[in-house]
C-alpha positions as CSV (number, residue, x, y, z in Angstrom):
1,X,25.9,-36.9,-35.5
2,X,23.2,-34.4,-35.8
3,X,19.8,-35.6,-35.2
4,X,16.5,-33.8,-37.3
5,X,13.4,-32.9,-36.3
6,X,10.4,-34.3,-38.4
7,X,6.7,-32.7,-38.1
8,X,4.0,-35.0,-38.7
9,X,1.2,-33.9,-37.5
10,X,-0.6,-30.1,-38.0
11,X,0.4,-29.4,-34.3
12,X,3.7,-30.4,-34.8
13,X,4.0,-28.5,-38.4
14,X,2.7,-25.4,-36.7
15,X,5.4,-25.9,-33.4
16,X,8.2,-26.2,-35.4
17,X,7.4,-22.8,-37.8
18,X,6.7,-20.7,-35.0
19,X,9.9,-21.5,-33.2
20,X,11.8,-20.5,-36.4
21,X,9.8,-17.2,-36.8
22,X,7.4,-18.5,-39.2
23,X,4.1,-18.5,-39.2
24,X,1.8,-21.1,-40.9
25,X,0.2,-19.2,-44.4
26,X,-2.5,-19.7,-46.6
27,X,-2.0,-21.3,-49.8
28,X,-1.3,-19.1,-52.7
29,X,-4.1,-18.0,-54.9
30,X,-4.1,-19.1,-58.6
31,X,-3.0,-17.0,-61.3
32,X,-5.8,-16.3,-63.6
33,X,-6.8,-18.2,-66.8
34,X,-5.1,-16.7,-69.8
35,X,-7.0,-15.6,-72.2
36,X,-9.1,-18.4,-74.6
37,X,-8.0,-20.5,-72.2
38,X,-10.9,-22.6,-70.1
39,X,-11.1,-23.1,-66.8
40,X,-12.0,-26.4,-65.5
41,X,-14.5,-26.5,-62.1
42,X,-12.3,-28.9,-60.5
43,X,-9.0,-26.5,-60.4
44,X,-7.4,-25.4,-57.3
């Protein structure tokens, strides 16, 4: 039986990516509005 480790907290999310050589990123930017298109002021 193999047992998995689950992060649940920030610290634990940010343990478990540095010991697999990851580190923690920001989140992507949004692509831009296409054109005509609007842009709402609540969008990520």
């Amino acid at each position: 039986m193999r047992w998995v480790e689950a992060a649940t907290t920030p610290d634990a999310i940010a343990r478990l990516l540095t010991k697999h050589g990851l580190a923690p990123r920001a989140p992507p930017k949004c692509p831009p509005p296409l054109a005509l298109q609007f842009e709402l002021p609540f969008t990520v």
